[in-house]
C-alpha positions as CSV (number, residue, x, y, z in Angstrom):
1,X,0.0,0.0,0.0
2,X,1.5,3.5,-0.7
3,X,0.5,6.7,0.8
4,X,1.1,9.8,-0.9
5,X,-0.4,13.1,-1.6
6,X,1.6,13.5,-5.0
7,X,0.2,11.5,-7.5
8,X,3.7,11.6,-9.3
9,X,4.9,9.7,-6.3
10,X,2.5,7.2,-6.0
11,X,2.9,6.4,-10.1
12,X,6.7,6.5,-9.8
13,X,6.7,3.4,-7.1
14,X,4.1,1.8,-8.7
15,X,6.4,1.6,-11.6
16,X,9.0,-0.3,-9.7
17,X,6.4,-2.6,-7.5
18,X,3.8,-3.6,-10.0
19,X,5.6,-6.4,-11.6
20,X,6.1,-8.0,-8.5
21,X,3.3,-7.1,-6.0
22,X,-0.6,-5.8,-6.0
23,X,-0.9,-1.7,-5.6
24,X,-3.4,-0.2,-4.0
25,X,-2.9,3.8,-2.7
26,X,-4.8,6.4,-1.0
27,X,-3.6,10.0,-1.2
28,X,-4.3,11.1,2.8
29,X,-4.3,9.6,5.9
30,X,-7.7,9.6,6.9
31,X,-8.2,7.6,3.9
32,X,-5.3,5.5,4.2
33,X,-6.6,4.1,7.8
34,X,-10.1,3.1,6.3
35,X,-8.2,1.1,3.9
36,X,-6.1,-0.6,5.6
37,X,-8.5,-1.8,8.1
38,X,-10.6,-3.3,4.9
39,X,-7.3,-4.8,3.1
40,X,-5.2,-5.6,5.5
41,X,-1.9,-4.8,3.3
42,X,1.0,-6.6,3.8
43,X,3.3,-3.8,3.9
44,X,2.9,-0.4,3.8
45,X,5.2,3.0,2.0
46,X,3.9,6.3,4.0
47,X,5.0,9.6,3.3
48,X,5.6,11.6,6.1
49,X,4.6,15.6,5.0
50,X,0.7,15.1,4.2
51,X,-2.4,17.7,4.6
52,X,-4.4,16.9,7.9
53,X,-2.8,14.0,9.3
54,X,1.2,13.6,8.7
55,X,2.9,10.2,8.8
56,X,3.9,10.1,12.0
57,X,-0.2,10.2,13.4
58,X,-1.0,7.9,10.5
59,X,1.9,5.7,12.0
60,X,1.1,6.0,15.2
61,X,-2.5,4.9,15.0
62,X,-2.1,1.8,13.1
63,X,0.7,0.7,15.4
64,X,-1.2,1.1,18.6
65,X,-4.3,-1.6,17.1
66,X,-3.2,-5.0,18.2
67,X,-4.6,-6.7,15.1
68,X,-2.8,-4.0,12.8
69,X,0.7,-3.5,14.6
70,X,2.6,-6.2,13.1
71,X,2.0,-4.5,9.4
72,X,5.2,-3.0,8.1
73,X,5.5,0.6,7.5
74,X,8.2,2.0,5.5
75,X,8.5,6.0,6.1
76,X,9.3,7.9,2.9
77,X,10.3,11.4,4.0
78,X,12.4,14.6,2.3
79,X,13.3,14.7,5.7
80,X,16.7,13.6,7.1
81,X,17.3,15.5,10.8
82,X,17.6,13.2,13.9
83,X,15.2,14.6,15.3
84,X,12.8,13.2,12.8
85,X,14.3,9.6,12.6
86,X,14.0,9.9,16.3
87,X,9.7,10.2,15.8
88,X,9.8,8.3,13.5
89,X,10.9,5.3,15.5
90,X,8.9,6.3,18.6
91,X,5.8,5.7,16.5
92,X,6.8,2.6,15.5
93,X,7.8,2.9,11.9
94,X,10.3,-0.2,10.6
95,X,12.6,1.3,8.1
96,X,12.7,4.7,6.4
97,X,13.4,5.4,3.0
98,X,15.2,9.2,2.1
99,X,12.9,10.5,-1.1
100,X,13.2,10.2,-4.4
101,X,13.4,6.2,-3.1
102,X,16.0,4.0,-4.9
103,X,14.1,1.6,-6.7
104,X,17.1,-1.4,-5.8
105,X,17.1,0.4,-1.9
106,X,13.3,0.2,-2.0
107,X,12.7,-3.8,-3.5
108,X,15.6,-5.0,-0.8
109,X,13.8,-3.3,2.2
110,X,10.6,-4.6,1.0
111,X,11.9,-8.1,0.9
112,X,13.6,-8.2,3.9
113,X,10.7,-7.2,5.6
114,X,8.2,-9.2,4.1
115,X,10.2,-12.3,5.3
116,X,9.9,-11.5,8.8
117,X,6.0,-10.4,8.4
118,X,5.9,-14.0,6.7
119,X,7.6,-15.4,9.9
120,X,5.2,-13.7,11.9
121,X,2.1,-14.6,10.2
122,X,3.7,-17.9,10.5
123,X,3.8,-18.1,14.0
124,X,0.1,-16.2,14.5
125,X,-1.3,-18.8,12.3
126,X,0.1,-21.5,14.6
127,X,-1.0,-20.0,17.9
128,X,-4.3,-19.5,16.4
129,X,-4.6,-23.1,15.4
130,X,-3.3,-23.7,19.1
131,X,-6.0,-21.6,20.9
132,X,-8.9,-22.9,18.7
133,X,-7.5,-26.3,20.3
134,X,-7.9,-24.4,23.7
135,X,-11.0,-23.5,22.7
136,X,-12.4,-27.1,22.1
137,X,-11.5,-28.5,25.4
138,X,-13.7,-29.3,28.6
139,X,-11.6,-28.2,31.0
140,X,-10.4,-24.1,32.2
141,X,-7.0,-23.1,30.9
142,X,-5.5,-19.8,31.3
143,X,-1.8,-18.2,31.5
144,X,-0.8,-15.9,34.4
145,X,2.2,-13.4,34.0
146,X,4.7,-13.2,36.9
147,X,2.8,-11.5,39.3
148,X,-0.6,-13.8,38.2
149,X,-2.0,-11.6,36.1
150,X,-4.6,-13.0,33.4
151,X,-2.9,-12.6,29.9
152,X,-4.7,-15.5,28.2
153,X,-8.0,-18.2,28.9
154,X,-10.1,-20.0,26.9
155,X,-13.5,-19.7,25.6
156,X,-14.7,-22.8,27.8
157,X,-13.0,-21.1,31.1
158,X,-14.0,-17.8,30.2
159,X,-17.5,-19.7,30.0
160,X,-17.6,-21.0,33.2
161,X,-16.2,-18.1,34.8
162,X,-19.2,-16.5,33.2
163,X,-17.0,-13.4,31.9
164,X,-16.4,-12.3,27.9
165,X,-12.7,-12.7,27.9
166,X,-12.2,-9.5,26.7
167,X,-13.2,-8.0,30.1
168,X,-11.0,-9.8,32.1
169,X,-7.8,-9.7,30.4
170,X,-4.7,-8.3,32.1
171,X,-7.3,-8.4,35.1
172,X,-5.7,-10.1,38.7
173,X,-6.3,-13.5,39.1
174,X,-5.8,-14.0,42.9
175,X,-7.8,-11.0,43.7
176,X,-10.6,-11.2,40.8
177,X,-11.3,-15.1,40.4
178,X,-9.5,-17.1,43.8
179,X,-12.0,-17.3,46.7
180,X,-10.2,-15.1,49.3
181,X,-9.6,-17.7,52.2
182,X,-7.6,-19.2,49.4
183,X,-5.7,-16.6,48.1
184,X,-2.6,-16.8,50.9
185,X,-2.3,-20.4,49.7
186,X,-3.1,-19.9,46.1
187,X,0.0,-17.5,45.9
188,X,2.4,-19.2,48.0
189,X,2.0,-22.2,45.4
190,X,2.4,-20.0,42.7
191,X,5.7,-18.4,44.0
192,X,7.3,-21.4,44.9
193,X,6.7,-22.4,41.6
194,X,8.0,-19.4,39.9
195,X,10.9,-20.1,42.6
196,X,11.7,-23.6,40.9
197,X,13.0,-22.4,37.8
198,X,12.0,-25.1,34.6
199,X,9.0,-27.2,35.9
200,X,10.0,-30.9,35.0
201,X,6.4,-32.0,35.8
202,X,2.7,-30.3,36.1
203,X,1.7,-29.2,39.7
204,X,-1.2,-30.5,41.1
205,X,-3.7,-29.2,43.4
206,X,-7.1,-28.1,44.7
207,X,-8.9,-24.8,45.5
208,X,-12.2,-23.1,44.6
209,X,-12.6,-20.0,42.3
210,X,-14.9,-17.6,42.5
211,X,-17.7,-17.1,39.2
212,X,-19.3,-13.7,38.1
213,X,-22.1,-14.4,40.5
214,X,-19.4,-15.0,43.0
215,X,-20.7,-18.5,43.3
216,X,-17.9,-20.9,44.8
217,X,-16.5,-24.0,42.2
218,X,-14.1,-26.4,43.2
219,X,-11.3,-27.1,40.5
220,X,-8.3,-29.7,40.5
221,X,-5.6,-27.7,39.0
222,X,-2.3,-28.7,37.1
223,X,0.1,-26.1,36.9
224,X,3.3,-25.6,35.1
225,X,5.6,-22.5,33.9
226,X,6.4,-21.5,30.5
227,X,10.1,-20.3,29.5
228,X,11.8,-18.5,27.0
229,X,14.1,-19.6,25.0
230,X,17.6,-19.1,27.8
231,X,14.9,-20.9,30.3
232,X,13.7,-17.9,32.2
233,X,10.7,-18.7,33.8
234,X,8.0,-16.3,31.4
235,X,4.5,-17.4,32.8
236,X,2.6,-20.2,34.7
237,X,0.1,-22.4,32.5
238,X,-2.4,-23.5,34.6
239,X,-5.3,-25.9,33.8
240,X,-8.5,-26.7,35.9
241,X,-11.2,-29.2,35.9
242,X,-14.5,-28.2,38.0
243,X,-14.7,-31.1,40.5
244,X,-18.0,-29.4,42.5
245,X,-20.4,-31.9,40.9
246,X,-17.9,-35.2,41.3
247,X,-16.7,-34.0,44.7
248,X,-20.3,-33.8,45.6
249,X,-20.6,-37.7,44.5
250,X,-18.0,-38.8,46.4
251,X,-19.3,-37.3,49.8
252,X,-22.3,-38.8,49.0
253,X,-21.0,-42.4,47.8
254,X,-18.8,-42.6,50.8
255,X,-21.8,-41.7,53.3
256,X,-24.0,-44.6,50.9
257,X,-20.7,-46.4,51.6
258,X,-20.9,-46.0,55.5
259,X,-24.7,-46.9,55.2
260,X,-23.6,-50.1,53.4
261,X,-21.6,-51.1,56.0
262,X,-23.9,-50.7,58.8
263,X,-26.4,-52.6,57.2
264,X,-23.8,-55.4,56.5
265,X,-23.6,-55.6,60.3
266,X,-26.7,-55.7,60.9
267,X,-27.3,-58.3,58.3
268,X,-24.6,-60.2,59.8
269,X,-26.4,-59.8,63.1
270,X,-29.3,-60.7,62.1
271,X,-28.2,-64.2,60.7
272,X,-26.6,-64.8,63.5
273,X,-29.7,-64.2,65.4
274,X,-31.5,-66.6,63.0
275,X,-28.6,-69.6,63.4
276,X,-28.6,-69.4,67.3
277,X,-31.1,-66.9,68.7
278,X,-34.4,-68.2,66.6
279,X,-33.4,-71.7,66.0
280,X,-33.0,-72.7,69.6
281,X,-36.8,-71.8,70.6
282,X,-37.8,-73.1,67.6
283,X,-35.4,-76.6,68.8
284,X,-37.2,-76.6,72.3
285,X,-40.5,-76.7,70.5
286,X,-40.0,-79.9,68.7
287,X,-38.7,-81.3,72.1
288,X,-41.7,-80.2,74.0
289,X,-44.3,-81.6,71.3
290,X,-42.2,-85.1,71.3
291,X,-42.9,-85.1,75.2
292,X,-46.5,-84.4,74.8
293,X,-46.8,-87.1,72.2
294,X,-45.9,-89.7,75.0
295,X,-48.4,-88.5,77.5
296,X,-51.1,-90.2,75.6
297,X,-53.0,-87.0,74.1
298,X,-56.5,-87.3,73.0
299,X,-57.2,-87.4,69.5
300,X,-58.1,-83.1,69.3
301,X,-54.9,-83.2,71.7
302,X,-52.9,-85.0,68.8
303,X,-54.4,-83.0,66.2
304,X,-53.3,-80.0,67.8
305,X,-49.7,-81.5,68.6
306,X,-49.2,-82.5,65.0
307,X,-50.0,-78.9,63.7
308,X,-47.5,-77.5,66.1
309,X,-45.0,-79.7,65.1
310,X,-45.9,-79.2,60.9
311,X,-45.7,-75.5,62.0
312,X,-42.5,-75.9,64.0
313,X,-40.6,-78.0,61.2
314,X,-41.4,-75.3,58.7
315,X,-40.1,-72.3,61.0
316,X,-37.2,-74.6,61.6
317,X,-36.8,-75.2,57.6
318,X,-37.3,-71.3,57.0
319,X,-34.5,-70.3,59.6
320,X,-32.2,-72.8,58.0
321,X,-32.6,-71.7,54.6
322,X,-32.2,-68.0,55.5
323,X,-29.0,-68.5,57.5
324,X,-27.9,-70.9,54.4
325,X,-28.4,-67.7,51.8
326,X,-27.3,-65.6,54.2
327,X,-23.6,-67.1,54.6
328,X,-23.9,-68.1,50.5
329,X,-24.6,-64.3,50.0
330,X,-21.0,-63.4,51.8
331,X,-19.2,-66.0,49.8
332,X,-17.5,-64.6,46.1
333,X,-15.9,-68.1,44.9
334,X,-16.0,-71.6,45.7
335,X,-13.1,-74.4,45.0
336,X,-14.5,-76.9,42.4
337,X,-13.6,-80.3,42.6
338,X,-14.1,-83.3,39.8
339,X,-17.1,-85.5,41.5
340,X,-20.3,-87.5,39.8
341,X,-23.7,-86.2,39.3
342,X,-25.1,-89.9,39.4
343,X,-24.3,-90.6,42.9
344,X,-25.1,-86.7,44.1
345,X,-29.1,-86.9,42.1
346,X,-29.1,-90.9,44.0
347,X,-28.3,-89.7,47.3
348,X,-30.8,-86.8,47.2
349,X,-33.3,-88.7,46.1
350,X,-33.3,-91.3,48.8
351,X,-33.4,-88.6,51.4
352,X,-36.7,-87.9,50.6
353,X,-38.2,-91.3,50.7
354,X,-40.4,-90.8,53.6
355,X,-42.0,-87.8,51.2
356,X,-41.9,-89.6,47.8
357,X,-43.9,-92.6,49.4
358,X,-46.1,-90.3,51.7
359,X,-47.3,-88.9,48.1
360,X,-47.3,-91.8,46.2
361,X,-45.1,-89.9,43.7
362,X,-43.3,-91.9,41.4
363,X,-39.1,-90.5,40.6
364,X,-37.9,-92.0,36.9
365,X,-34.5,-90.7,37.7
366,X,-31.1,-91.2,35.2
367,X,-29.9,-94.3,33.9
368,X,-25.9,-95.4,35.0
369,X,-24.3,-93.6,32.7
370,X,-21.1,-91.5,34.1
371,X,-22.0,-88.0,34.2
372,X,-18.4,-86.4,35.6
373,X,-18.8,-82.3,36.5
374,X,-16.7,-80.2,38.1
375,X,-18.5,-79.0,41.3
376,X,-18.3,-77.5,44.7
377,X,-20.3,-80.1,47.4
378,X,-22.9,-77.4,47.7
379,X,-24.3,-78.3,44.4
380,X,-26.1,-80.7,46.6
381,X,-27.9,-77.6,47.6
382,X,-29.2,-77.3,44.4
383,X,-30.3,-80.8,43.9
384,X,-32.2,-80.9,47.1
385,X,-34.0,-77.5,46.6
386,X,-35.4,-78.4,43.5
387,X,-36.0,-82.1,44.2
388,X,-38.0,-80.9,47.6
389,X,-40.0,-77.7,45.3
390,X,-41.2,-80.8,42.8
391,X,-42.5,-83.2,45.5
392,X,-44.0,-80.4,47.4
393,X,-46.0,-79.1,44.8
394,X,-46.6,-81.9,42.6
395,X,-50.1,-83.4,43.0
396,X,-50.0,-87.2,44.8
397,X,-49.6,-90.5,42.0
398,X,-47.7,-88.6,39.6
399,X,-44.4,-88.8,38.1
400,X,-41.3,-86.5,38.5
401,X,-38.7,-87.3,36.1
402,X,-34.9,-86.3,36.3
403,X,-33.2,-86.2,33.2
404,X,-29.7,-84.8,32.2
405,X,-28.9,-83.7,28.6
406,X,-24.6,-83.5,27.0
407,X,-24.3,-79.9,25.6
408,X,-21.2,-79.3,24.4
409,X,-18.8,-78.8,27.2
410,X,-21.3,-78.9,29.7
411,X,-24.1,-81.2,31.3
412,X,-27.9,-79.7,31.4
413,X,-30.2,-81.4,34.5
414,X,-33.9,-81.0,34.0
415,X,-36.3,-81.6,37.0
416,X,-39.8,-82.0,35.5
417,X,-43.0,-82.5,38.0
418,X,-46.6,-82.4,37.1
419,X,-47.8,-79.3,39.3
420,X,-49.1,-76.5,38.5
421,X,-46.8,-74.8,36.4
422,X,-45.3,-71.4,36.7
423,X,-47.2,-68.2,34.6
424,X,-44.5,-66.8,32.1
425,X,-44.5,-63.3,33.4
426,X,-43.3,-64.8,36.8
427,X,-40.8,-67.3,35.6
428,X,-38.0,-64.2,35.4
429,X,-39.0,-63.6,39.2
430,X,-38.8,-66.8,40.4
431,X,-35.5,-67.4,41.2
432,X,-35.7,-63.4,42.8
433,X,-36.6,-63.8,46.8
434,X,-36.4,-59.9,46.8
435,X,-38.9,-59.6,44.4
436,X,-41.3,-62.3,45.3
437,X,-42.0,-60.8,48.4
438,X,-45.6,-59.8,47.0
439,X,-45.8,-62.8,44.2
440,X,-48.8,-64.5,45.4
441,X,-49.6,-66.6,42.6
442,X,-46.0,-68.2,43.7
443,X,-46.1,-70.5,45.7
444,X,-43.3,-70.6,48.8
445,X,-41.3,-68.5,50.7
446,X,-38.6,-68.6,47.7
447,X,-36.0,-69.1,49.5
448,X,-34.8,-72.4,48.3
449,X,-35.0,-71.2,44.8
450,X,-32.9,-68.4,45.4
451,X,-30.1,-70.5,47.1
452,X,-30.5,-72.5,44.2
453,X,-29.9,-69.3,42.1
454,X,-27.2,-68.3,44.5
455,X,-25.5,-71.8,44.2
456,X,-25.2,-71.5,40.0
457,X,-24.2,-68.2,40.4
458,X,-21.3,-68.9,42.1
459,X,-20.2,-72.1,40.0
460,X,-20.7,-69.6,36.8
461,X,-23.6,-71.2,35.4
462,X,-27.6,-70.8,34.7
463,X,-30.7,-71.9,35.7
464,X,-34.2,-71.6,35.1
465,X,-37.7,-72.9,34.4
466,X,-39.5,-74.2,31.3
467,X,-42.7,-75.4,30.9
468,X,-43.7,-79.1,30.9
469,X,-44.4,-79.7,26.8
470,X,-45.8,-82.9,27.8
471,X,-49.0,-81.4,30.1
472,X,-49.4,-79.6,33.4
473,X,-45.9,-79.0,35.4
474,X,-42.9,-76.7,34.9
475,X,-39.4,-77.9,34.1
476,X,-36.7,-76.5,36.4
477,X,-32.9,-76.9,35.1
478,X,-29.4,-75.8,35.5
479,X,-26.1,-76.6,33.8
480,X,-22.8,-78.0,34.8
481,X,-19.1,-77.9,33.8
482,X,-17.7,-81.2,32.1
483,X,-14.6,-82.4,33.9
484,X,-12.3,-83.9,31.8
485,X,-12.3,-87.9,31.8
C-alpha cells in the first residue's frame, strides 16, 4: 500500500512494484486508515509531510491496534534530521526510506521485511490453530504473567467463569477469580513455583474460584511454567477441571458407603440371630411336642400336637434356609472339585423317601451312565431345593422325572414335576426372593430357589424354568461344567 499526496509519487513506485506485488494507494491519511482496516496490506510505503494527518499520526494509529501492529510501515520522508528519525521510530515505523526512493534500496527493504511479516504470520497462524485447540476442550486453561496476572484463557474457562474474555484480560487473578480464604495459599503455590525455575512435571492441586455471580467452584488444577528460549521462567500455564459436581458424588457415595456397611452388620447380626437366637426356641418346641406325644394325648390333643410340630418344622426349615443364603450371599468363589452327578441326584433322592412314598409320587431318575462335572459339594444344595419344590408341589400319584442332557462342554439337569406350572411373566422372578415378596400366585417362601440361584451363580452357570411340553408342570434346570475324563 502507498500513501502519498503527490500523485507523481505514487505512479513513480508503482512503476518499480507492479511487476512484482498488488498496488493499491490512497492520497491522505484519513483515507489510508479506512483502507487498511478493509485490506489488511501486507506492507505499507507512508510519506511523512501530508495535509491533515502527517505520517507520523498515521503511523502511530495503526501501530497502537493490536490486530494491525505487526503491518510494516516503511517511512518515505524529504526529511533527514535526527530529530525526525527519532519520531519516527517512537511511532513505531520499521525502516525509512530518504525520497526520491531508490528503486534497488526500496525492493531489498521490501523483501527483507516481508520475510519476517511471513515469519510472523507464520507463527500467528500456529498459535491461532493452538487456541482454537484451547477453545475445544472441557476443562479451564488460562496463562498468568509473573505477578498472576490473566494474559490469556479459553473460551470454555471464560465460560464457566461467566466473563467475555475480553473483560478480564490483564485483570488479577488472585484477587478477581481465587475465593479469598484461598488466596494466601493460592499464591504461595504459585511463587514457589515461579521459585523452581523449569518445571519438569505439572503441579497439582485443589482450590475453589470464585464465578461472576461469585458462586464458589471447586477445580483440581495442574500447573506448570512457560520459559523462553535461555529458560527464564516467562509465565505459569495453569489448567482446571470443576470437581463441584464429582466431589459432591463422592461425599455422597462414601456416606452410601458407610450406610452399606452398617447394614452389613446388621445383616450379619441378624443371621446370626437366625442360626442361634431363633433356632433354639424353635429346637425346644420340637422337644416339647415329642414329650407331649408320649403322655397319651386325645385325639383333638394329637391334632393339635401335629399342627404345632408341621408348623414348628417349617419355622425350623425357613431359619435354616435364611441363614444358608445368608452365609452363600457373603461367599465370592467356591473351590471346584471333579465329582459325579449320578451318585449326588441318587443320594438326594433317597433322602426324601419318607415324602416320595407319603405322596405316592413316582421319581424316573437317570440311567448309570457316568456324568463327571466339576462342582463344589454345595451343588447338593441345588439338587435338594429343586427335588424338595417338585414333590411339594406336585399333585399325589404322579411322576417327577430327572433327566440330564450332553451340551457341548457342559451337562444340562432337568427336573420335571406335574404341578401347577409357573405363569411366564413370573418365571424371570422366580428365582428373585427380593422380588417375590408380593408374588402370590408363587407358591413358597422362595428361598430355596434363590439359594439355588445363588449356588449357580457362584459355579458360573444358569438356571431356570420351562414349561412341561408334555401337560401340566414346569421344568426347572441348570447346567454343569464337564470335567475332563
Amino acid at each position: 500500500m502507498i500513501v502519498d499526496d503527490e500523485r507523481i509519487n505514487v505512479a513513480l513506485i508503482t512503476s518499480y512494484l507492479s511487476e512484482t506485488y498488488d498496488i493499491i494507494a490512497a492520497s491522505n491519511g484519513e483515507d489510508a486508515l479506512k483502507i487498511v482496516k478493509t485490506e489488511s496490506p501486507d506492507l505499507i510505503l507512508l510519506d511523512v509531510v501530508m495535509p491533515g494527518m502527517d505520517g507520523f499520526e498515521v503511523c502511530k494509529i495503526i501501530k497502537q491496534d493490536y490486530k494491525l501492529d505487526f503491518i510494516p510501515i516503511i517511512m518515505l520522508t524529504a526529511l533527514t534530521s535526527r530529530n525526525d528519525h527519532q519520531k519516527g521510530i517512537e511511532v513505531g515505523a520499521d525502516d525509512f526510506l530518504k525520497k526520491p526512493a531508490d528503486k534497488f534500496e526500496l525492493n531489498e527493504k521490501i523483501r527483507a521485511l516481508l520475510r519476517i511479516k511471513e515469519q510472523h504470520d507464520s507463527l500467528l497462524t500456529d498459535r491461532n490453530k493452538a487456541y482454537e485447540y484451547l477453545d475445544c476442550v472441557g476443562v479451564l486453561i488460562a496463562v498468568l504473567d509473573k505477578n498472576y496476572k490473566l494474559i490469556h484463557i479459553n473460551k470454555k474457562g471464560a465460560d464457566i467463569l461467566g466473563y467475555k474474555r475480553e473483560n478480564i484480560i490483564n485483570r488479577d487473578w488472585l484477587d478477581l477469580f481465587v475465593a479469598e480464604t484461598y488466596v494466601e495459599h493460592v499464591k504461595s503455590k504459585y511463587d514457589k513455583l515461579l521459585k523452581k525455575g523449569k518445571s519438569n512435571s505439572p503441579e497439582y492441586h485443589e482450590y475453589p474460584i470464585m464465578t461472576l455471580t461469585r458462586k464458589e467452584r471447586l477445580f483440581r488444577w495442574y500447573d506448570s511454567v512457560r520459559t523462553d528460549e535461555e529458560h527464564n521462567i516467562t509465565s505459569i500455564l495453569i489448567s482446571g477441571e470443576d470437581i463441584t459436581e464429582k466431589r459432591k458424588d463422592e461425599i455422597k457415595l462414601m456416606e452410601y458407603a458407610n450406610k452399606l456397611k452398617h447394614s452389613n452388620d446388621l445383616k450379619d447380626l441378624f443371621t446370626d440371630v437366625l442360626r442361634h437366637d431363633l433356632l433354639n426356641p424353635a429346637g425346644l418346641i420340637k422337644s416339647f411336642t415329642e414329650i407331649l406325644e408320649e403322655k397319651n394325648p386325645s385325639d383333638e390333643q394329637k391334632r393339635i400336637i401335629d399342627n404345632i410340630k408341621k408348623s414348628n418344622l417349617k419355622l425350623i426349615e425357613l431359619i435354616e434356609d435364611a441363614a444358608h443364603l445368608a452365609k452363600l450371599e457373603s461367599m465370592e468363589e467356591m473351590v471346584f472339585v471333579r465329582t459325579e452327578l449320578g451318585p449326588i441326584i441318587r443320594d438326594t433322592i433317597e433322602s426324601f423317601t419318607p415324602e416320595i412314598e407319603h405322596k405316592g409320587i413316582k421319581v424316573d431318575m437317570l440311567s448309570g451312565i457316568s456324568y463327571p462335572v466339576l462342582a463344589n459339594p454345595m451343588i447338593q444344595g441345588v439338587f435338594s431345593n429343586l427335588l424338595s419344590n417338585a414333590i411339594k408341589y406336585s399333585p399325589d400319584s404322579t411322576i417327577i422325572r430327572i433327566k440330564v442332557d450332553d451340551v457341548g462342554d457342559k451337562w444340562k439337569v432337568n427336573i420335571t414335576d406335574q404341578g401347577d406350572g409357573i405363569p411366564d411373566k413370573d418365571k424371570a422372578a422366580v428365582f428373585d426372593r427380593f422380588n417375590r415378596l408380593h408374588k402370590d400366585n408363587i407358591k413358597g417362601n422362595g428361598i430355596g430357589l434363590a439359594i439355588v440361584k445363588r449356588i449357580t451363580d457362584l459355579h458360573g452357570e444358569s438356571v431356570g424354568v420351562n414349561d412341561n411340553p408334555e401337560g401340566k408342570g414346569s421344568i426347572f434346570w441348570f447346567t454343569l461344567k464337564k470335567a475332563q475324563k
